[in-house]
N, C-alpha and C positions, 0 to 999 in steps of 0.2 A: 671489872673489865672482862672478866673469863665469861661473866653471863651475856655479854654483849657480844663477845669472840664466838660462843656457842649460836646465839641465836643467828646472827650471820653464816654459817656456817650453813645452819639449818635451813634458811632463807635460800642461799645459793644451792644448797643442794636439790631442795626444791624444782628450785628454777630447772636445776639441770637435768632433772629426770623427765620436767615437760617438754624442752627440748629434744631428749632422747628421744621420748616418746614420737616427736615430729621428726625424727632419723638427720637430727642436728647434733652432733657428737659435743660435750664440751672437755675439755682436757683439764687433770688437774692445775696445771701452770698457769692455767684460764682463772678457774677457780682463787688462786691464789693470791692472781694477781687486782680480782676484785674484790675480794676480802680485805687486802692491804689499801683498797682504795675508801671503803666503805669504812675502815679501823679509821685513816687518817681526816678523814671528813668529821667524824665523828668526834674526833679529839677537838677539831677545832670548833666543834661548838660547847665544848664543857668550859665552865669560865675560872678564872683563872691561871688560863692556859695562855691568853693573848701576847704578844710581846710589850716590854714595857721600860721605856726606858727614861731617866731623871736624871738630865744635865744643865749646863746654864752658864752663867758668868757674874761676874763681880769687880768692881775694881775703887781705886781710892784716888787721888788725883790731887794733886798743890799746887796754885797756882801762886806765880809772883808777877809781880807790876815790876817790871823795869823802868818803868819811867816815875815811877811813884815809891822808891823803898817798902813805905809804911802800909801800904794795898797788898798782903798774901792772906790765902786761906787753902785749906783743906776744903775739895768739894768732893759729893758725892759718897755716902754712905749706904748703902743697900746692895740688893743683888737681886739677878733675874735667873729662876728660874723656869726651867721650860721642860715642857713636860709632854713625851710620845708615846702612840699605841700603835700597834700594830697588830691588829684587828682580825686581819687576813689576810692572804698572800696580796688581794686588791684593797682593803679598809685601810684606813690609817686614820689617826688624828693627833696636831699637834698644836701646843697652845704656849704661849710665853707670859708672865706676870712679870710684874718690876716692882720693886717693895725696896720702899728707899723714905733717907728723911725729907726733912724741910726742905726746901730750897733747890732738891734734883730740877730732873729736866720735865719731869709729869709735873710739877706743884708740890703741894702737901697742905698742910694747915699748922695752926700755929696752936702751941701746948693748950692746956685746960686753963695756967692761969694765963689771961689773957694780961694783966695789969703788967704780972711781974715777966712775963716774956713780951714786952714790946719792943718791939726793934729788932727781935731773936727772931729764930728758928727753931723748930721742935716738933715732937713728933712723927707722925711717920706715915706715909701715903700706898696707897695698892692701884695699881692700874695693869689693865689689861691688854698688853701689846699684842697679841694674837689667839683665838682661836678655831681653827679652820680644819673643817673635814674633808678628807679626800679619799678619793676610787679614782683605779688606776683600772682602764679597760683594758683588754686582752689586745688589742690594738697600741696601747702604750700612751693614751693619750688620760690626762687627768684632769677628770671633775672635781672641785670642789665647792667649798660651802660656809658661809660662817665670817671673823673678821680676819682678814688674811694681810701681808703685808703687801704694798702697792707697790707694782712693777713699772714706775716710771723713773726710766735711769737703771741704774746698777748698783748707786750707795746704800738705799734704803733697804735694800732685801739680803745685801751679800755682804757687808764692813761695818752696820751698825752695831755689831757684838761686840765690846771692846776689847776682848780676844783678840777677835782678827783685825781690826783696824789696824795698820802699825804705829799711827800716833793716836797722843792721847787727846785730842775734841776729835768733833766732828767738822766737816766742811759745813763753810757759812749757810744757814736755813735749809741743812741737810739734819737725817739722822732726827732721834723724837724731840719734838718739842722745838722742832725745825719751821720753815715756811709753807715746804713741800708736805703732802699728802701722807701719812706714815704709812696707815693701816687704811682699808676699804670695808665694808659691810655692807656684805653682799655672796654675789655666786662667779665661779671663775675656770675656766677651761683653759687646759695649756697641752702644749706638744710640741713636738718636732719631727724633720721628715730629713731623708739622708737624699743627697744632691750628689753621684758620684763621692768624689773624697772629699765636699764638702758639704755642712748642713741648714737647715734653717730648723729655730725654733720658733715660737709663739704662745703667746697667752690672752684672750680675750676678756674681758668683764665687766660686770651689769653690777653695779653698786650704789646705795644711795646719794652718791655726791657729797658737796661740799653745801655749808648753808653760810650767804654773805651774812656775816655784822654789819647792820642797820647804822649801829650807832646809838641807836635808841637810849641804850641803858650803859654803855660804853664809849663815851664819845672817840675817847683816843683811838680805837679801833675799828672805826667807820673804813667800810669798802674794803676788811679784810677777809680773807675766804678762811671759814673754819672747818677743820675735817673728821671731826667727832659726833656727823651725822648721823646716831644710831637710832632715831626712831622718826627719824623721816620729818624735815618741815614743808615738804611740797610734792606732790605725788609725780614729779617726775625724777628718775634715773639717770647715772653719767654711765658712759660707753667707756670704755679704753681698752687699749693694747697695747702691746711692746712686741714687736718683730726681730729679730738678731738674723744674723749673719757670719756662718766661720765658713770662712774659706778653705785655711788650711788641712790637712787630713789630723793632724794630733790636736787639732781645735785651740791652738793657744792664742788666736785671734777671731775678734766678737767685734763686731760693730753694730750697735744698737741703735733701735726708733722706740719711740714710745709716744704715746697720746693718752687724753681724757677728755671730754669732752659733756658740758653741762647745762642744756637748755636751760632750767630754770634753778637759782641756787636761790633766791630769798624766799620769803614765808609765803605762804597759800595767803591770797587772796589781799597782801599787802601791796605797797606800789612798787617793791624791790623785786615780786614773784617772777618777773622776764629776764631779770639780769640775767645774762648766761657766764660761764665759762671755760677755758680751754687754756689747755696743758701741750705744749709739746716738750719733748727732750728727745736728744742724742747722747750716745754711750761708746767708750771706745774701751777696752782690754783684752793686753796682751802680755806673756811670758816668752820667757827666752833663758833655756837653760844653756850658761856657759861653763865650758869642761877647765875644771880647776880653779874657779874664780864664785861662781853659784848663783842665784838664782834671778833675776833682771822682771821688774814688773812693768808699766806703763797702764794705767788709767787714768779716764775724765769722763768728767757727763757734764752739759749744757743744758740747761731747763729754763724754759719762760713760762709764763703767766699771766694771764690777761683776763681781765675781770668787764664783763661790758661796764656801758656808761650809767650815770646813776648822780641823786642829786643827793646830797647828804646835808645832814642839820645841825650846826656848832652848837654848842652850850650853851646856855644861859649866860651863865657867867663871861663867854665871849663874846658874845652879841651884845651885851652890855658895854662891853671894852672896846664898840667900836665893828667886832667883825661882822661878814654878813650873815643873814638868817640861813643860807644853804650856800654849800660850796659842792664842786665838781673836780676831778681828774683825771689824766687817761691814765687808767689801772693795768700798768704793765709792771711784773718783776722780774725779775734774770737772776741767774745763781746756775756757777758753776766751778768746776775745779779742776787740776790734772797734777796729777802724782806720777813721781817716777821713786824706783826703789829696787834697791840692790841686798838680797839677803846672802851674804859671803858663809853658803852653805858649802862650795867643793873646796875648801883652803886644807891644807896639814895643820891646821892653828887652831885647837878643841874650842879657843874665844872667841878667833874670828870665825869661826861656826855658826854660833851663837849667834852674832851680830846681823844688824841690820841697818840700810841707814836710808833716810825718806827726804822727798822732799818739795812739798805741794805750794803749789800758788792758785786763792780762791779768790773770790768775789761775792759779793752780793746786794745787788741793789733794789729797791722798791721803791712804788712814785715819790717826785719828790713832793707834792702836796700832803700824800696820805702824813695823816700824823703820828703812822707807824713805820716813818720811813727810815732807813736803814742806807748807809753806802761804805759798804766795809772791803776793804782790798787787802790781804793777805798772803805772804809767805809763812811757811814751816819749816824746818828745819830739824829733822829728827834721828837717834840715834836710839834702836831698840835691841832690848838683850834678852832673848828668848831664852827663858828657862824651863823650858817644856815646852810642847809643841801647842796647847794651849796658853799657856801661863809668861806673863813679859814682863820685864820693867822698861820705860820708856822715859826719854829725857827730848824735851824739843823745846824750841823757840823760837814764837810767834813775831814775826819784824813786820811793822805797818805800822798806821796810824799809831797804834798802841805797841810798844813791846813787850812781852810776856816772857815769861820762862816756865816749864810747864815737866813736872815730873809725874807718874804712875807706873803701879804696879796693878798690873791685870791678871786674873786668872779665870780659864775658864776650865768648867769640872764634870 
């Protein structure tokens, strides 16, 4: 380092006697203060030096049948880590894996012996929830790049972590392995601009969409949109956005728009290549800190889905039985949910500190033709006990159609 401190030195001093020379005076304080600028530039290209940081989450999850005793299991075994750089005062890059067994919410695959594990689970899956580059310009607005998470609504990008969710699922065809959109690949600009005491943000993005299930090789899944587009089945692009809204000056209220929008999601050159599709959703959250009592939330998001028209081709086996050779529906889905929650953070009571207590009612429905139709209506019911500000256990219960009982311990590290 001293041969570097010298040669700068030597450099500026330089400089500064051709300047004299031109009866432009430089001061040492001049000097020194570009030397310290030229040291710290310099650092930040030697490697090594970048910031670096290795966090994530993990959780365990039991689930019971109440209306069925003999239906519990333990779900979910793995964890996600995620992994940041910080590059430069403007580089960054951040990426999330999920490495989990059989039966999570990615998949998996079933053990090597295929015989003696049938009907089992086992083994263990890797998938890639994000990885997205970003530059942050001297104006505050941020480019990025790569597979990032989709900003339609507010659950996918800020409560998937089951950290911070405070119950333990997810809302109906939210969150991975959901209905919705997870991740996007592609490129994505975002910012916001100060409105007096209130703000607007934004995010715009160019990603390769969604591609419909044909049916072809899948029948049960005909007319569903898949969002694992990573190498493109049609050379056209979806658009989306998400616009917000906080009015107030301390920002604890956001009202959200979002969109996506997809001229063509089937295969190049197939009869499904026209199908289009479009996304809209609304977002609402807000906070409200009460003195002596603690902390008051309120969220929801509304999301539809509509898939254009399209003919699709039963089974073999169904058309046999009777059905017709092509069937038709209007491909709309809806899914939404609103939580309210109260974290009894200001009490004198070190447990009721602790506590928290939730409590959502969701939905979600898909056509009633498709034959991956879904119409599930739900309450939660939950009661969380934060033991670190990452780290929870969680006790809830699912009342609907089906009633559950649903315990986890979460941490995030």
């Amino acid at each position: 380092m001293k041969y570097v401190h010298t040669f700068l030195v030597s450099l500026l001093l330089m400089t500064a006697n051709s300047l004299h020379a031109q009866h432009d005076p430089v001061t040492v304080e001049e000097l020194q203060e570009e030397i310290a600028e030229l040291e710290t530039k310099f650092e930040e290209l030697k490697h090594g030096l970048s910031g670096f940081l290795l966090t994530g989450f993990t959780n365990l999850t039991y689930r019971q049948d109440l209306n069925d005793p003999g239906i519990s299991k333990f779900e979910y075994a793995g964890f996600s880590p995620m992994f940041l750089w910080k590059i430069s005062d403007n580089i960054f890059f951040e990426s999330e894996l999920h490495i989990e067994m059989k039966g999570g919410v990615h998949g998996g695959e079933i053990g090597h012996n295929v015989a003696a594990n049938a009907g089992h689970e086992g083994s263990s899956y890797f998938d890639l929830g994000y990885a997205n580059m970003a530059y942050i310009t001297n104006s505050g607005i941020t480019i990025s790049a790569g597979k990032f998470l989709t900003p339609i609504g507010i659950y996918n990008e800020r409560y998937h972590p089951t950290w911070i969710n405070p119950l333990p699922v997810d809302p109906i065809g939210m969150g991975h392995g959901g209905f919705l959109p997870p991740a996007e690949l592609g490129i994505q600009v975002r910012g916001g601009l100060q409105t007096g005491a209130s703000k607007l943000t934004y995010g715009l993005y160019l990603s390769n969409g969604p591609v419909l299930n044909d049916g072809i090789i899948n029948h049960e899944y005909a007319g569903k949109p898949v969002y694992s587009n990573f190498s493109d089945n049609n050379a056209n692009k979806a658009f989306g956005a998400r616009l917000s809204y906080l009015p107030l000056s301390n920002s604890s209220l956001e009202i959200g728009l979002s969109g996506q929008y997809s001229g063509k999601i089937g295969d190049r050159k197939s009869i499904y290549e026209e199908v289009d599709e479009m996304i809209y959703s609304g977002d609402i959250n807000y906070y409200k800190l009460f003195s002596g009592v603690g902390l008051f939330r309120l969220s929801g998001q509304y999301t539809s889905i509509k898939v254009g028209d399209a003919f699709y081709r039963n089974s073999e086996e169904e058309i046999l039985n009777g059905a017709p050779e092509f069937y038709t529906f209007e491909n709309v889905s809806m899914f939404y949910y609103a939580s309210v929650s109260l974290r009894l953070s200001q009490t004198n009571k070190p447990f009721l500190n602790n506590s928290e207590i939730i409590v959502r009612h969701e939905r979600g429905l898909t056509p009633l033709e498709a034959k991956w139709h879904i119409d599930e209506e739900r309450t939660l019911i939950g009661y969380t006990y934060w033991l670190h500000i990452r780290s929870a256990l969680k006790l809830a219960g699912s009342l609907g159609e089906s009633n559950v009982l649903y315990a986890q311990v979460a941490l995030g590290f």
